[in-house]
N, C-alpha and C positions, 0 to 999 in steps of 0.2 A: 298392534292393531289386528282384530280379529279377519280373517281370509275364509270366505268360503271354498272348500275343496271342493276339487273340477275331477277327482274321483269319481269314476261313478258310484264306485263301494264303498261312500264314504260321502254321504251328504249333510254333515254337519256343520256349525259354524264352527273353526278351529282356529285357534293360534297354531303356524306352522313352527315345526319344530325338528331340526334335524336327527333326533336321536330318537324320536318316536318313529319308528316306521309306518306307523296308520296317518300320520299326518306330517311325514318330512317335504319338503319342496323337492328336493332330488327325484322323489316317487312321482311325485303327484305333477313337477313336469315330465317324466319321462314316460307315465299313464296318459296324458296329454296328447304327448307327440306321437305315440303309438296310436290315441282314436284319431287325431289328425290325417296320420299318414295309410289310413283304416278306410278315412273319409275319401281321400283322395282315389284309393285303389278301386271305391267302389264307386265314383263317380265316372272313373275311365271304363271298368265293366261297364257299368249303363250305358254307357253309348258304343257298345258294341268291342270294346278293343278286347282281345286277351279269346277269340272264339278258337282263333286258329289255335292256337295253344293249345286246348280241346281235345281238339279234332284230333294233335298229333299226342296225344295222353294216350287217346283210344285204336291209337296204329295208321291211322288214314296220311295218306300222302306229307310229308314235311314240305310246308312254305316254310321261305324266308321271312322275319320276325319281322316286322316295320316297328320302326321309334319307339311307338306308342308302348306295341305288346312286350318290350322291352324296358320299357317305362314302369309299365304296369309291375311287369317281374322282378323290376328292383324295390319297388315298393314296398311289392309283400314281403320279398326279403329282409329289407329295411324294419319294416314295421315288426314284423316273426323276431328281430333280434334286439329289438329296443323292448318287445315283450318280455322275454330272456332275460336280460339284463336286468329289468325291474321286478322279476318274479327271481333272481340272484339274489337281487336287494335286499327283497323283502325276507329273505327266505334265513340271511346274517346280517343281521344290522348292525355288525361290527365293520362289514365293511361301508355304510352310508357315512360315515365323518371321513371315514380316507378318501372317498369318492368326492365329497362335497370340497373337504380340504383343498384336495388336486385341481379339482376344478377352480375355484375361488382363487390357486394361485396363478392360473391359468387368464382368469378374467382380471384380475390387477395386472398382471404381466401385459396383456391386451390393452387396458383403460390406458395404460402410461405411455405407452410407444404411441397409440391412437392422441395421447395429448403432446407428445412432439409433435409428432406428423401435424397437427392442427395449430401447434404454438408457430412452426417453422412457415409452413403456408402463409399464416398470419402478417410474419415476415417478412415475406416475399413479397403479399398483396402491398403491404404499407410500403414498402423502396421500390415496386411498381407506381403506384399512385404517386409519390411525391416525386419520381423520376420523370412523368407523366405531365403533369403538372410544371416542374419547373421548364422541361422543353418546348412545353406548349407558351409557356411566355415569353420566351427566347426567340423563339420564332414570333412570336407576334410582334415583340418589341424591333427585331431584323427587320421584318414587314415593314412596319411601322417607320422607318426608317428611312426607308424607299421613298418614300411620300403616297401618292395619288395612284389609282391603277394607269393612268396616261402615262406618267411616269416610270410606270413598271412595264409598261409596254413598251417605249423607248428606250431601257436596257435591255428588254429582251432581242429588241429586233437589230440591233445594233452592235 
């Protein structure tokens, strides 16, 4: 099925394809996550974070970083090396099937524990419910037993 690339250097309709470099998925998520984490970094500038930072580039007094400007600073970090990493890619695309490989065994290894973990849960909810259920009649039925709440009031108080 044909995919349009989210490339920006690369706006054609493509079938993706791992051993193309101009159109492998490996790339063209990891140019993704980099405008993402691109977007985010400039979304924090804009509302002021990352001045102080600035200030102490140009000598002026060191504050302490708060959350945010530390936020920020992993970011671009983050982002500078997800850059790297796909201009690596690109650069030997002998390594794009090892890389995709790894990961691919990475994600089945993930899918299958992820489908215990949800087989077992499964498990649990159904001998919850039906343990639920059968105590809930037990008790009704003992209720039930008793007779009348007048009735149940005379064993109590006696």
């Amino acid at each position: 099925m044909p995919k349009t690339s989210t490339n920006p250097m690369n706006t054609q309709t493509a079938h993706l394809s791992p051993d193309d470099p101009d159109r492998s998925p490996l790339l063209t998520g990891l140019s993704t996550l980099a405008d993402l984490l691109q977007h985010e970094a400039d979304e924090l500038r804009a509302h002021g974070v990352g001045a102080a930072s600035r200030d102490q580039r140009r000598g002026e007094a060191a504050l302490p970083q708060d959350d945010e400007e530390e936020q920020l600073e992993e970011l671009q970090t983050f982002a500078y090396r997800i850059r790297q990493i796909y201009e690596w890619l690109k650069q030997d695309t002998r390594l794009i099937p090892i890389v995709d490989d790894a990961i691919g065994k990475r994600v089945r290894e993930l899918e299958a524990k992820q489908e215990q973990i949800t087989e077992r849960q499964n498990r649990q909810n159904y001998t919850l419910a039906i343990v639920t259920t059968i105590a809930g009649a037990i008790l009704g039925w003992l209720i039930s037993l008793l007779g009348t709440p007048i009735s149940l009031l005379h064993v109590f108080v006696h």
